[in-house]
C-alpha positions as CSV (number, residue, x, y, z in Angstrom):
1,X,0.0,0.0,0.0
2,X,1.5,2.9,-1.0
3,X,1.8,6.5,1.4
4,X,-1.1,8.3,0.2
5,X,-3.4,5.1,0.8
6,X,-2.4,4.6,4.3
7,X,-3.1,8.5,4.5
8,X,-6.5,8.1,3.0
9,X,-7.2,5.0,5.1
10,X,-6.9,6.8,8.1
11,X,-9.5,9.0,6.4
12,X,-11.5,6.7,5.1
13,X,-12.2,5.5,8.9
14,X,-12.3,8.0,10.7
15,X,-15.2,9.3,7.8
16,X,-17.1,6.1,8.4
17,X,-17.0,6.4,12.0
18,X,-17.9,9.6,12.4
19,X,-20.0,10.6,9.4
20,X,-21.7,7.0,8.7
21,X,-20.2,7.1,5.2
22,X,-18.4,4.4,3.5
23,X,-15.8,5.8,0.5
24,X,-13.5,3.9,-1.6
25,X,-10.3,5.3,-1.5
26,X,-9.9,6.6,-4.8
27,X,-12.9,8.7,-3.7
28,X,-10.8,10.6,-1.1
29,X,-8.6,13.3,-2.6
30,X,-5.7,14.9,-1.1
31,X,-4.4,18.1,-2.5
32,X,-1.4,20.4,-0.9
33,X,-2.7,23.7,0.6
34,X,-2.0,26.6,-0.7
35,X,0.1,27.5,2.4
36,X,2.1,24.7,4.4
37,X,0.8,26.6,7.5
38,X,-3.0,25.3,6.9
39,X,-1.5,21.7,7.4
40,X,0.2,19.0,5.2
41,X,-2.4,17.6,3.5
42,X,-5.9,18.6,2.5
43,X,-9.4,17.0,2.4
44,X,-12.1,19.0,0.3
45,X,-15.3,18.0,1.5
46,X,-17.8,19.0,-1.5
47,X,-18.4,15.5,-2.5
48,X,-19.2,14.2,0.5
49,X,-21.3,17.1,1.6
50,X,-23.3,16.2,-2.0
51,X,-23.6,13.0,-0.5
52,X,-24.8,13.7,2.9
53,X,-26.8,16.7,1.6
54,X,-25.3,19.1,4.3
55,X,-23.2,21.9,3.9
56,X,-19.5,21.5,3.1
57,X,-18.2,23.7,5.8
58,X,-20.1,21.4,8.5
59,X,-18.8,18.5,7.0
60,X,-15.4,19.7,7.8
61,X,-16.5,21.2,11.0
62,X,-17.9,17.7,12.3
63,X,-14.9,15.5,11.2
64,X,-12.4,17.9,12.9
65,X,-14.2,17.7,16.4
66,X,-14.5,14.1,16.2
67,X,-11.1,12.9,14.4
68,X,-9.3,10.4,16.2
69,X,-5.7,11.0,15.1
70,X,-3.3,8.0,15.3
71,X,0.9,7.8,14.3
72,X,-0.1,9.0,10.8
73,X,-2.2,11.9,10.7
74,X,-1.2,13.2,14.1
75,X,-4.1,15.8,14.4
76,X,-6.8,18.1,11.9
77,X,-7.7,21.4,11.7
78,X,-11.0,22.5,9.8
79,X,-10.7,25.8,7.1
80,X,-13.8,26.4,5.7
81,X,-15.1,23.4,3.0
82,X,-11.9,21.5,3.9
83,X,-10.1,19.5,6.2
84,X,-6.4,20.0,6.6
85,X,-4.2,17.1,7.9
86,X,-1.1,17.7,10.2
87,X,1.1,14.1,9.5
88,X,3.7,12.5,11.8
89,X,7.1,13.2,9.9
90,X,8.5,10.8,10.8
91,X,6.1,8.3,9.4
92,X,6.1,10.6,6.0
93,X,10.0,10.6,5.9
94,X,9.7,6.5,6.8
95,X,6.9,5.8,4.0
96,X,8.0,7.8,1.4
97,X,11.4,6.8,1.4
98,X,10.6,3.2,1.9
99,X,8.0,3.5,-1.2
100,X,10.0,5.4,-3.8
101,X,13.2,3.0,-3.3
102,X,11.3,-0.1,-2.9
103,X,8.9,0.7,-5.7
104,X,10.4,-0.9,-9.4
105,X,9.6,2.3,-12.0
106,X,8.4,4.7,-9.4
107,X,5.4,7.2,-10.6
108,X,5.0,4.9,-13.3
109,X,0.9,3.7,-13.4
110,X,-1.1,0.6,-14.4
111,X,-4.4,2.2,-15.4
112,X,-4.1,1.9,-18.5
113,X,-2.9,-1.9,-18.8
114,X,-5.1,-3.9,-21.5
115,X,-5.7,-0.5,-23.2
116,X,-4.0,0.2,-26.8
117,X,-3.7,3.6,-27.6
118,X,-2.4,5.0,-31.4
119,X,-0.7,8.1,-31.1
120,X,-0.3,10.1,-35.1
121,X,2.8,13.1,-35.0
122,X,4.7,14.9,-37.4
123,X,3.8,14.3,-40.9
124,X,6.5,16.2,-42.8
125,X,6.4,16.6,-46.3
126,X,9.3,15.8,-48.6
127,X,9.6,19.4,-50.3
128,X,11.2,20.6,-46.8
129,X,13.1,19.7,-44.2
130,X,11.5,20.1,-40.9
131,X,11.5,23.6,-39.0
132,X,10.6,24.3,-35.4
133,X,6.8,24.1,-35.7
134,X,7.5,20.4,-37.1
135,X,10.1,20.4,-34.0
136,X,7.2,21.2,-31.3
137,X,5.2,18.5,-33.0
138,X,8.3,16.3,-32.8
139,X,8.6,16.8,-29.4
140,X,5.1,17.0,-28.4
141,X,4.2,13.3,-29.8
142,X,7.0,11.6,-28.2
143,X,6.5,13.1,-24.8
144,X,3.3,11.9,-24.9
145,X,4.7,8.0,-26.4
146,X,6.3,8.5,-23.3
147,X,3.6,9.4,-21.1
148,X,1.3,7.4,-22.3
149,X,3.8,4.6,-21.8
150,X,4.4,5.0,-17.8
151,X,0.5,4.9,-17.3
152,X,0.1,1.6,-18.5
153,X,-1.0,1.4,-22.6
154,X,0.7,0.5,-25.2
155,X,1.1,3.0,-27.8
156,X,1.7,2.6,-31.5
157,X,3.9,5.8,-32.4
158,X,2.9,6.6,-36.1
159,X,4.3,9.1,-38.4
160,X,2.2,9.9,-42.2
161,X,4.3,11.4,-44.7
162,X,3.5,13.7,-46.9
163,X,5.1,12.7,-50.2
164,X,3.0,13.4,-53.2
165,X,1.0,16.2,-54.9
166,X,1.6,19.5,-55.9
167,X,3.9,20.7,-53.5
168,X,6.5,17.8,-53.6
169,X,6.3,18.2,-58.0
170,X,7.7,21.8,-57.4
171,X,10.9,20.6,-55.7
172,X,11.3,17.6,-58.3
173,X,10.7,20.4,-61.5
174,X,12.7,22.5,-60.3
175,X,16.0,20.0,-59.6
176,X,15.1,19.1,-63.4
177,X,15.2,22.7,-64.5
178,X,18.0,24.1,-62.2
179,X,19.9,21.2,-60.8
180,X,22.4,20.3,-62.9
181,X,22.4,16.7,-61.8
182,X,23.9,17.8,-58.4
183,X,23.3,15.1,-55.5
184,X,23.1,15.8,-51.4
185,X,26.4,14.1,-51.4
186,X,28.5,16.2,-54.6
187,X,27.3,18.9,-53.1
188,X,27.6,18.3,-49.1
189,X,24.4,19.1,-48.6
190,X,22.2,16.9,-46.3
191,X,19.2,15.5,-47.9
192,X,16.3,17.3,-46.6
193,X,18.0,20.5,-46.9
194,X,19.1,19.6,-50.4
195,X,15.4,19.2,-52.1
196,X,14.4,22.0,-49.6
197,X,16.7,24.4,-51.8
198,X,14.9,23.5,-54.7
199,X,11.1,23.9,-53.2
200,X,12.7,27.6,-52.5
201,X,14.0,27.8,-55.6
202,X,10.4,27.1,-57.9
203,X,8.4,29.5,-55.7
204,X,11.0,32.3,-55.9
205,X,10.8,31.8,-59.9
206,X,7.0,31.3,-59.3
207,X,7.2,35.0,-57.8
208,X,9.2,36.4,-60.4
209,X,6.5,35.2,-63.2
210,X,3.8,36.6,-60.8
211,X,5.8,39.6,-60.1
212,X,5.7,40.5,-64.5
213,X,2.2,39.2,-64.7
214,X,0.9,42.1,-62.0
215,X,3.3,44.9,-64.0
216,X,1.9,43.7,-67.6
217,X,-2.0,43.7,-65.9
218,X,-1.2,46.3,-64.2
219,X,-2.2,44.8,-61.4
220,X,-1.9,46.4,-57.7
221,X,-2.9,44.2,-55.0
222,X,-2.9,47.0,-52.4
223,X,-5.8,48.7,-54.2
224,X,-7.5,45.3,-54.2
225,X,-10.0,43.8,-51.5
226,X,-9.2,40.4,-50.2
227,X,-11.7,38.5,-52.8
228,X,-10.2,40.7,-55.5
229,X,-6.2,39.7,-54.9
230,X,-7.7,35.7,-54.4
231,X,-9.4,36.1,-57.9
232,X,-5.9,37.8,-59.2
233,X,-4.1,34.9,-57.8
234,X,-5.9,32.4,-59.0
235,X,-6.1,33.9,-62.4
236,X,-2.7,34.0,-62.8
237,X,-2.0,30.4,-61.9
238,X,-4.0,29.2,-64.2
239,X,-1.6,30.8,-66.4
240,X,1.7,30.3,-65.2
241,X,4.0,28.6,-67.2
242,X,5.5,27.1,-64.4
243,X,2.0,26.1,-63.1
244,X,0.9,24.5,-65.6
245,X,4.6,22.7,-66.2
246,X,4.0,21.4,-62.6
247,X,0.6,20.0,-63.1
248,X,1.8,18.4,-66.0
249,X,4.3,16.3,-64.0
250,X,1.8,15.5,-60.9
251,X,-0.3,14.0,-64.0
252,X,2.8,12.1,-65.0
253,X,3.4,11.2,-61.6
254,X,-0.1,9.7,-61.3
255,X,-0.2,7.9,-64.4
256,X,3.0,5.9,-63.0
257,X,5.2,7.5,-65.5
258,X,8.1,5.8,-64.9
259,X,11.1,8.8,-65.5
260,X,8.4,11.0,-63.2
261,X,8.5,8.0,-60.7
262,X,12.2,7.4,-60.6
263,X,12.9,11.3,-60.0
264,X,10.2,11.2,-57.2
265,X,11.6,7.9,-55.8
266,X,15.1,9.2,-55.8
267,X,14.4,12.6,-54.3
268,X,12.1,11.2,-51.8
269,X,15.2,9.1,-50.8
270,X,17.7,11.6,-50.0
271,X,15.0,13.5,-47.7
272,X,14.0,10.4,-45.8
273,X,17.3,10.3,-44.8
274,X,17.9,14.0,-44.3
275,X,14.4,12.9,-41.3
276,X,15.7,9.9,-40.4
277,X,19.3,12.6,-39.1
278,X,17.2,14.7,-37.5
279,X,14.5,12.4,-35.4
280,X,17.7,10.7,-34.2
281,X,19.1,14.1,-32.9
282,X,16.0,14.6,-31.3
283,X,15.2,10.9,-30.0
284,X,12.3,10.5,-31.8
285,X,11.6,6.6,-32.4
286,X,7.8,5.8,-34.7
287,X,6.2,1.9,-34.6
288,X,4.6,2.5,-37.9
289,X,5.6,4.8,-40.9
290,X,2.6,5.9,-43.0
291,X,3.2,7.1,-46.8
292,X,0.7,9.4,-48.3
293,X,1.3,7.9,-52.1
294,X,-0.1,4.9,-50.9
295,X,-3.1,5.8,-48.6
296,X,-4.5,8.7,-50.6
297,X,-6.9,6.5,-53.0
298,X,-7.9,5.1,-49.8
299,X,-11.6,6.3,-48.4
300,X,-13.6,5.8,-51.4
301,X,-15.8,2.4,-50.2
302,X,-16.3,4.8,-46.9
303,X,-17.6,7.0,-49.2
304,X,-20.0,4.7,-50.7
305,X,-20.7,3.2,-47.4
306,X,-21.8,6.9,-46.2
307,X,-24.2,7.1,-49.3
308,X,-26.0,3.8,-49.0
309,X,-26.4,4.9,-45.0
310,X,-27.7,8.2,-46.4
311,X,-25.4,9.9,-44.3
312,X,-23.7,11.9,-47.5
313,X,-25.8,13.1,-50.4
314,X,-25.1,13.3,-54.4
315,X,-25.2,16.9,-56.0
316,X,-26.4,17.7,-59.1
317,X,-22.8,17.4,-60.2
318,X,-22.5,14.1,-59.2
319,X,-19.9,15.9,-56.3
320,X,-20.6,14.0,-53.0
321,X,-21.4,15.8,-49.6
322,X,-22.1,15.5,-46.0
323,X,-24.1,18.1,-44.4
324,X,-23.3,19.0,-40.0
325,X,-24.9,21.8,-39.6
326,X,-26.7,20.3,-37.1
327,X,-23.0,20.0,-35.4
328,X,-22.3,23.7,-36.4
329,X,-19.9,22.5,-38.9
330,X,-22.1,23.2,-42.5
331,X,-21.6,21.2,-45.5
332,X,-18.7,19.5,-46.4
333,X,-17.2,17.8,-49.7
334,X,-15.8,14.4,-49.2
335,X,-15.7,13.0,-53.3
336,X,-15.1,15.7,-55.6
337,X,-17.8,15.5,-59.1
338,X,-14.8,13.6,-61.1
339,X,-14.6,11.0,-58.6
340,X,-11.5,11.9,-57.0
341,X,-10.5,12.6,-53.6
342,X,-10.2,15.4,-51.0
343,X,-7.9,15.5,-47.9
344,X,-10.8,14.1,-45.6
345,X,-11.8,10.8,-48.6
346,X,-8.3,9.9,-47.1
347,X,-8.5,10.5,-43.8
348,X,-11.5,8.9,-43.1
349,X,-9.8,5.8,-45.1
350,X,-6.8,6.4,-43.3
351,X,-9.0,5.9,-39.5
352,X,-10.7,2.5,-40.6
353,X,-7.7,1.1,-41.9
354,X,-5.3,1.5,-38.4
355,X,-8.5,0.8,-36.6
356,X,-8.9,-2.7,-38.5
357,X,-5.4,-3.2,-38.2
358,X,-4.7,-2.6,-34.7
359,X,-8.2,-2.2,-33.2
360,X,-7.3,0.6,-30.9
361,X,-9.0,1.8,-27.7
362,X,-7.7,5.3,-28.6
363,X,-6.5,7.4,-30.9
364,X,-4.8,10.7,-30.8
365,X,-3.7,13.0,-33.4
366,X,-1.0,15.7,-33.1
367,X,-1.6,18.3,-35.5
368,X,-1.6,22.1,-35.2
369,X,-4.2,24.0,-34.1
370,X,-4.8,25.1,-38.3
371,X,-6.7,21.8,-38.6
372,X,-8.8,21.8,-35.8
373,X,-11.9,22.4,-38.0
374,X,-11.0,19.3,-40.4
375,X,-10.9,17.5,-37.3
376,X,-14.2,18.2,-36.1
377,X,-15.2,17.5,-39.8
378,X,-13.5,14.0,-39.7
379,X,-14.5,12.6,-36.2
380,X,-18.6,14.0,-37.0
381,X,-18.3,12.3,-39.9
382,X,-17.1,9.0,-38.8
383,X,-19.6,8.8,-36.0
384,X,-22.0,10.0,-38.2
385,X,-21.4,7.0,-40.6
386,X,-21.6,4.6,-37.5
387,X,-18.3,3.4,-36.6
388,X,-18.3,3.0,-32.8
389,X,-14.7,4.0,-32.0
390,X,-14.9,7.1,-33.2
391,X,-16.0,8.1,-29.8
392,X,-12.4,7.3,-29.1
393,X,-10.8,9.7,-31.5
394,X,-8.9,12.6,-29.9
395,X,-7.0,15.7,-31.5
396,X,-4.3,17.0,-29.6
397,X,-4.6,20.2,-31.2
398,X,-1.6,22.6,-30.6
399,X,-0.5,26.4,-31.0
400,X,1.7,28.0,-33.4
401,X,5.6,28.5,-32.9
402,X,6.8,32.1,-33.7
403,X,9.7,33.9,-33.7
404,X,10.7,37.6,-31.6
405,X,10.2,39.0,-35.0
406,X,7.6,37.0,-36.2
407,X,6.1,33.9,-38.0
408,X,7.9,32.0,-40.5
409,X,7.2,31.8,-43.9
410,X,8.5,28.2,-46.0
411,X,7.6,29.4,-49.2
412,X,10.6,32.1,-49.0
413,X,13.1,30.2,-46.9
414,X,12.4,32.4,-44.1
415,X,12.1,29.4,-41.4
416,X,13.9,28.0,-38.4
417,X,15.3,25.0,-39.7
418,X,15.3,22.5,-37.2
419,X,18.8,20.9,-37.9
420,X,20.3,24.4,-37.6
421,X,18.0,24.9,-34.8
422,X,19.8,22.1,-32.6
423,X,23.1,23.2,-33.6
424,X,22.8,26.7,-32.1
425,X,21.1,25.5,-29.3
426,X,24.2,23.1,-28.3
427,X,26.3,25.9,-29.1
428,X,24.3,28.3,-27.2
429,X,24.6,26.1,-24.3
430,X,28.5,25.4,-24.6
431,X,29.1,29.7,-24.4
432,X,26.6,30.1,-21.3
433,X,28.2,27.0,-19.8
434,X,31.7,28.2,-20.4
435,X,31.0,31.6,-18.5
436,X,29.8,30.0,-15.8
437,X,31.7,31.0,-12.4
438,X,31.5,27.4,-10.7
439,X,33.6,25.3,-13.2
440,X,33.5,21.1,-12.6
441,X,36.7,19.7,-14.5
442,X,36.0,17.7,-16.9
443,X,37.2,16.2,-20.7
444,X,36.1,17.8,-23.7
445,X,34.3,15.0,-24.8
446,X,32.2,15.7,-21.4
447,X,31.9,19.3,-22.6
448,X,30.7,18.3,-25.8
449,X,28.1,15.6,-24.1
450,X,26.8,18.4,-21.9
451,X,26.6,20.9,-24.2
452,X,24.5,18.7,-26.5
453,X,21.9,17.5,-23.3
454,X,21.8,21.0,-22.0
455,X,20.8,23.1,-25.7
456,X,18.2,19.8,-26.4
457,X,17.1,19.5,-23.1
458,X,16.6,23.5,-22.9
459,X,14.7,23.4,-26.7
460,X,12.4,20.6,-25.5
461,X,11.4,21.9,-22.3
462,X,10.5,25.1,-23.5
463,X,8.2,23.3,-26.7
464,X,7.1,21.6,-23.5
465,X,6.4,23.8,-20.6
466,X,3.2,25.8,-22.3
467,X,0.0,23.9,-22.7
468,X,-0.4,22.4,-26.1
469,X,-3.0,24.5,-27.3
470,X,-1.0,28.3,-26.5
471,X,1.0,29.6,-29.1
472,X,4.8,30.2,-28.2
473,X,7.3,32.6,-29.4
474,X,10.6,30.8,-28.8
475,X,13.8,32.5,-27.8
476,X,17.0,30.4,-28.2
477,X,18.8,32.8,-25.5
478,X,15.6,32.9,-22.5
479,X,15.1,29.0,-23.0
480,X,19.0,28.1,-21.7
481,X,19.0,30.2,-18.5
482,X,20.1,28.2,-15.1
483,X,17.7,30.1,-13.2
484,X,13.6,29.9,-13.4
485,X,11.3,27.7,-15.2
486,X,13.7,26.1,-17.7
487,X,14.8,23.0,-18.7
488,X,18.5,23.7,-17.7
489,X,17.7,24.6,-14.4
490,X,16.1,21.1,-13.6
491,X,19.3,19.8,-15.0
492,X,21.6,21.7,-13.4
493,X,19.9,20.6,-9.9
494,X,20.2,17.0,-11.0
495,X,23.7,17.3,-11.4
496,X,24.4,19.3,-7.9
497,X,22.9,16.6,-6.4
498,X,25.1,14.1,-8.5
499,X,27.9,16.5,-7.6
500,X,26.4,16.0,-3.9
501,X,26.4,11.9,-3.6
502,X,29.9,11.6,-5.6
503,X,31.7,13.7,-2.4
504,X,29.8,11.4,0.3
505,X,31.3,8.6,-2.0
506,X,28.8,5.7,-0.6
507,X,24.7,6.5,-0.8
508,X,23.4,4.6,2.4
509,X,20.6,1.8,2.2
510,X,16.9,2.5,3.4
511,X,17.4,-0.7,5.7
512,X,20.5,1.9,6.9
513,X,18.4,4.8,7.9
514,X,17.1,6.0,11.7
515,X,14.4,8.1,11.5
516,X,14.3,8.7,14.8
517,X,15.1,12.1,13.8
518,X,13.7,15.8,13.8
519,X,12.0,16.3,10.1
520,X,12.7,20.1,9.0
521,X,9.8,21.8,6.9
522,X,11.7,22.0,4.5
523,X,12.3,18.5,4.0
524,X,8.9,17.5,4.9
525,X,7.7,20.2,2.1
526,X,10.4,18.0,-0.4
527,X,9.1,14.4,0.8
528,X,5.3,15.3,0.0
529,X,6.3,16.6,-3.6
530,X,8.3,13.6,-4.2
531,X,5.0,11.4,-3.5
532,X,2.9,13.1,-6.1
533,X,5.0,12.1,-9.0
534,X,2.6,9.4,-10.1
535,X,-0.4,11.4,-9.7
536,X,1.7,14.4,-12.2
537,X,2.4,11.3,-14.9
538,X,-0.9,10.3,-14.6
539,X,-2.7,13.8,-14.9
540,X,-0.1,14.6,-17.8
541,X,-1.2,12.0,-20.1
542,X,-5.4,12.1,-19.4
543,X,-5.0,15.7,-19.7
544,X,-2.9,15.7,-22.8
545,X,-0.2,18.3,-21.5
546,X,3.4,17.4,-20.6
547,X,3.4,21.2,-18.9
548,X,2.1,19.1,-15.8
549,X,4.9,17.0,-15.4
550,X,6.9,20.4,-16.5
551,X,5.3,22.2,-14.0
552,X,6.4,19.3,-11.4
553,X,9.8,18.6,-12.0
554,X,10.4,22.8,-11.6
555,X,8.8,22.3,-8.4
556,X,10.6,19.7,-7.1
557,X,14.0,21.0,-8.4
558,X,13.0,24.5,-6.4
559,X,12.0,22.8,-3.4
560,X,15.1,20.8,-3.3
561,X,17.2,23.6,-3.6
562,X,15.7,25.5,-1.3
563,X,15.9,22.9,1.2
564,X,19.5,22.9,0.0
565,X,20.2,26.3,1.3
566,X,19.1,26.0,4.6
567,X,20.2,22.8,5.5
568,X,24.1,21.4,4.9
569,X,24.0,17.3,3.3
570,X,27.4,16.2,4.0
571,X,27.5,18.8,6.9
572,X,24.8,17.7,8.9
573,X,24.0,17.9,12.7
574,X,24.6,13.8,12.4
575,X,25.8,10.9,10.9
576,X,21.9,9.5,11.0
577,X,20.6,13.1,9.5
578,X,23.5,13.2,6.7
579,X,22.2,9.5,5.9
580,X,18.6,10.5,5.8
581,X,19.5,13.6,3.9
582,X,22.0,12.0,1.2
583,X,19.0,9.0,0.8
584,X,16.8,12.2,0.1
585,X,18.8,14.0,-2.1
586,X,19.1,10.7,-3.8
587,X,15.4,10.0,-4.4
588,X,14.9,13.1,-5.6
589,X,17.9,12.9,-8.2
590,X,16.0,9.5,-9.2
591,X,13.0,11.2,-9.7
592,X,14.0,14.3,-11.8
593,X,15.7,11.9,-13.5
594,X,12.8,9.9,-14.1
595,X,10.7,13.0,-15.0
596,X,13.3,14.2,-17.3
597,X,13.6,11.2,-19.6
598,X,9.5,10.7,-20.1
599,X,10.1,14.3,-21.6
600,X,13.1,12.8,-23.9
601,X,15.5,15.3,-22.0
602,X,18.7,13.7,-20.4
603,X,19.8,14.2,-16.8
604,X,23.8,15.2,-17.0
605,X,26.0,14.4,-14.5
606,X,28.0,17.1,-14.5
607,X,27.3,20.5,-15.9
C-alpha cells in the first residue's frame, strides 16, 4: 500500500465512523494547501457534503471535532469546506522513502494496462526539411509516447508522410530545371536540406512570373479587396507557365510514368534520410511509418458506405457531400464530381484502416491548431457514418511556434530550420556553460556531451512547458537560462545533487536509515512533492499536457534547492541526519531523473 493510501485510510475510517459514510479510496482526494501553514495535506469535503446533503463547511466542521488522530495523521484542523491534515514526519520521511526506493519504475501507473492507444505526430512533407513548428510537433508526440507509456498502454507511435502532390512536384521540377544533376552528397548538402533548396528555388521563380504578370496587368494588390487579390491569384496560376509545367508532372506522376516515378523515388530518398538525421538528434523513435502515395486513394468504399447509409448526399454534379450543420460544422465535400478525392476521402480511409489493423482503444492525433476544424469534420463524420470507435478519436490540437520577430514563412526560406536549430542550441549552451563562475573539471568530450543535453534539453522543455494548445514565441537565449522555469535549471539541480552523492562517495541503504530524527519543513515540504510524481504522470497523459509533469519537475527541483540552502547534506548535525539527507537527495535525483527522460531530456551528470 503505498503512502497516500495509508493517509487516506486513516481518512476513510475515521469518515465512516464519524459521518456514517463508506468511500473507496480513490474517492478521497488529497491536494497540498496553498500555504504549508494550513497543514500538510488537504481534504475538500464538496463531495461528500453532496452526499450527505449538508453543507461542506459542517462536513469539515464535524470531522475535525470528532477525528481520532493515530501515528499518521497526528491531528486536523477545519478551514472552511476543507479539512487540513497535520502528518507524523516521521512516518512521512519513513513511508515515502521506503516507497520510492522499494517501488520498481516509481510514478510509473497501471491504469491503463489492456488499453492500446495509437498516437499520429509529425507528418512532414518531402519538399522541406522540418522547421521548429515540425520540431514542437516532434517533441510533443514523443512526450506523450512516453507518457502514455508509464501509465500503462501500449502506444503505437505513427508518423504519415507527406510525399506526393503538388507541392513535392515543385521541388522535383525545379532540380530538373536548375539542378544540374547535383546530388546531397556532390554537393555536401544533407538531404532534406538539399530538395528544400529547390522547393525555394520554384516558388521564388514562381514570384518572379507573378511579379511581371501584376506589371503587364497592371495589377496592384494594395488597391484590391481580399476576394479581389484571391481572384488575381488564382487567375494567374491558371496561367503560369511554371503552373501548368507542374501540373503536367503531378499528371505524370499519377499515371506511374516511370522517369516521373524514378525522380520522385530518388528525391524522396535523399530527404528520408535527411528525417531519419534529425528524429535521431532529437530521439524520436515511430512503430509505424505511414506514406501518403499509398493511402490517398484510400476512403472511397467509406464514401459509398456513407451514401447507402444516407449519411452523405449526391449533388447535381455528381460531387458528393455531408451536411453538419446540425454539429455547427455546415456542408462538407468528401468526393469531388470527377470522382476523385479530397484531404478528408483519405483521412476517413486512413482511420478505418489502423482501426482494423490494430483495433485501438484510442486514438490521438497531433496536429496544429490550423486543422482543428478538419478535425471536427472527420471525427462527425465517422460517427456519423456509424463506426463506434470514433467516440475514441482525440486531436491534440496545438498552438503556433513564432519567432521575436515573427512567423515563419516556408515558401521564401524564411524558417527555423530544425537541424540548424539544434546546432545553435548546443552551441548556445556550450558559451553560457563556459561563463559560468562554478567550473566542474572535466574532458572535452564531457563538454561536448553536456553541451549537447543541456541546448536539447533546454529546446524541449521550453516546446514543452506551455500547454499544447497556446502559441509560443521561442527564444533560443531565454530557453538556456540556469535560473527559473527552464529545462536547464532542472538539469543543473540533478547534477548538484550528483555532484552532492559523488563527495559522500557511498549513498546509504533505506534498511541503513534512523528516523528517529527531527524532520525540517523543508524537507517535509520535499518528501510530499516527491510522492505526487505518479499522480503528475498520470494527470499529464489524461489531460494531454506534458506542462504538468513540467510544472512538477520545476517544483521539485525548487523545493530541493531551497531545502539545500538551509540545510548542509554532507555537513549535517549527524551521521543519522547526513544519511537520511543524502538517501533524500538521492530519491529526488531519481525522480527528476525519471521525470526528465519521459520528456526525452537527459539528466547530465555534471554540468
Amino acid at each position: 500500500m503505498s503512502t497516500l493510501e495509508q493517509i487516506k485510510l486513516v481518512l476513510q475510517k475515521n469518515i465512516s465512523e464519524i459521518l456514517n459514510q463508506q468511500l473507496e479510496l480513490d474517492q478521497i482526494g488529497l491536494d497540498l494547501p496553498p500555504n504549508e501553514m494550513f497543514g500538510d495535506y488537504a481534504f475538500s469535503c464538496f463531495e461528500l457534503a453532496k452526499i450527505l446533503k449538508i453543507n461542506p463547511q459542517e462536513v469539515a466542521e464535524k470531522l475535525n471535532n470528532k477525528f481520532i488522530a493515530d501515528q499518521t495523521i497526528l491531528a486536523t484542523k477545519n478551514a472552511g469546506p476543507y479539512l487540513n491534515l497535520e502528518l507524523n514526519p516521521q512516518f512521512l520521511a519513513k513511508e515515502t522513502l521506503q516507497e520510492i526506493s522499494q517501488t520498481k519504475n516509481f510514478g510509473q501507473n497501471t491504469f491503463g494496462h489492456g488499453k492500446k492507444v495509437l498516437i499520429e505526430f509529425s507528418g512532414p512533407n518531402t519538399n522541406k526539411p522540418q522547421h521548429l513548428g515540425h520540431v514542437r510537433n516532434d517533441i510533443l508526440g514523443q512526450a506523450m509516447v512516453n507518457l502514455y507509456r508509464a501509465c500503462g498502454f501500449e502506444v503505437i507511435a505513427c508518423n504519415i508522410i507527406n510525399d506526393r502532390g503538388i507541392h513535392i512536384v515543385k521541388s522535383m521540377l525545379a532540380y530538373q530545371k536548375w539542378g544540374d544533376n547535383q546530388t546531397p552528397e556532390s554537393s555536401k548538402i544533407k538531404g532534406d536540406h538539399f530538395v528544400g533548396n529547390f522547393y525555394v528555388k520554384f516558388e521564388q521563380a514562381l514570384k518572379a512570373e507573378r511579379d511581371d504578370y501584376y506589371q503587364k496587368n497592371k495589377i496592384d494588390l494594395t488597391k484590391l479587396k481580399a476576394q479581389e487579390q484571391r481572384q488575381a491569384e488564382d487567375a494567374f496560376l491558371q496561367q503560369s507557365p511554371l503552373m501548368q509545367e507542374a501540373h503536367e508532372m503531378l499528371k505524370k506522376w499519377e499515371a506511374e510514368d516511370p522517369e516521373t516515378r524514378n525522380l520522385w523515388s530518388k528525391m524522396n530518398s535523399w530527404v528520408y534520410q535527411g528525417f531519419e538525421e534529425t528524429y535521431q538528434a532529437l530521439g524520436i523513435k515511430f512503430d509505424q511509418v505511414y506514406y501518403e502515395s499509398q493511402t490517398y486513394l484510400l476512403g472511397k468504399e467509406i464514401i459509398k458506405l456513407g451514401l447507402e447509409k444516407k449519411v452523405f448526399f449526391q449533388k447535381e454534379d455528381n460531387s458528393i457531400w455531408i451536411d453538419l450543420s446540425s454539429e455547427n460544422l455546415d456542408q462538407k465535400l468528401v468526393l469531388r464530381a470527377d470522382g476523385t478525392s479530397v484531404y478528408i476521402t483519405q483521412d476517413l480511409g486512413m482511420a478505418k484502416q489502423r482501426h482494423d489493423q490494430y483495433k485501438f482503444d484510442q486514438m490521438i492525433y497531433v496536429v496544429a491548431n490550423e486543422q482543428n476544424y478538419h478535425f471536427q469534420v472527420l471525427f462527425a463524420t465517422l460517427k456519423a457514418i456509424g463506426f463506434p470507435w470514433a467516440e475514441n478519436l482525440h486531436h491534440l490540437s496545438y498552438g503556433m511556434v513564432n519567432l521575436p520577430d515573427g512567423k515563419m514563412k516556408s515558401r521564401e526560406g524564411k524558417v527555423v530550420d530544425a537541424d540548424d536549430l539544434i546546432l545553435e542550441m548546443k552551441n548556445k549552451a556550450s558559451e553560457v556553460m563556459a561563463k559560468a563562475t562554478k567550473q566542474v573539471a572535466s574532458s572535452v568530450e564531457q563538454k561536448i556531451k553536456s553541451s549537447e543535453q543541456v541546448g536539447l534539453g533546454a529546446l524541449k522543455f521550453f516546446c514543452l512547458s506551455t500547454s499544447p494548445q497556446k502559441d509560443i514565441t521561442f527564444n533560443p537565449t531565454e530557453s538556456i537560462s540556469f535560473d527559473g522555469y527552464t529545462g536547464p535549471f532542472i538539469q543543473y539541480t540533478h547534477a548538484r545533487i550528483n555532484n552532492i552523492l559523488t563527495k559522500a562517495e557511498k549513498i546509504p541503504q533505506f534498511a541503513d536509515l534512523n528516523f528517529n530524527l527531527e524532520i525540517s519543513a523543508e524537507e517535509k515540504k520535499l518528501l510530499k512533492i516527491l510522492l505526487n510524481f505518479p499522480d503528475s504522470i498520470k494527470n499529464s497523459a489524461l489531460d494531454h499536457n506534458p506542462a504538468t509533469l513540467t510544472q512538477y519537475l520545476f517544483d521539485l527541483a525548487k523545493t530541493f534547492n531551497n531545502f539545500y540552502q538551509q540545510h548542509s547534506v554532507l555537513q549535517a548535525e549527524s551521521p543519522d541526519l547526513q544519511q537520511f539527507r543524502l538517501f533524500l537527495a538521492n530519491a529526488t535525483k531519481q525522480i527528476l531523473s525519471s521525470g526528465l527522460e519521459l520528456l526525452g531530456i537527459e539528466a547530465p551528470e555534471t554540468m
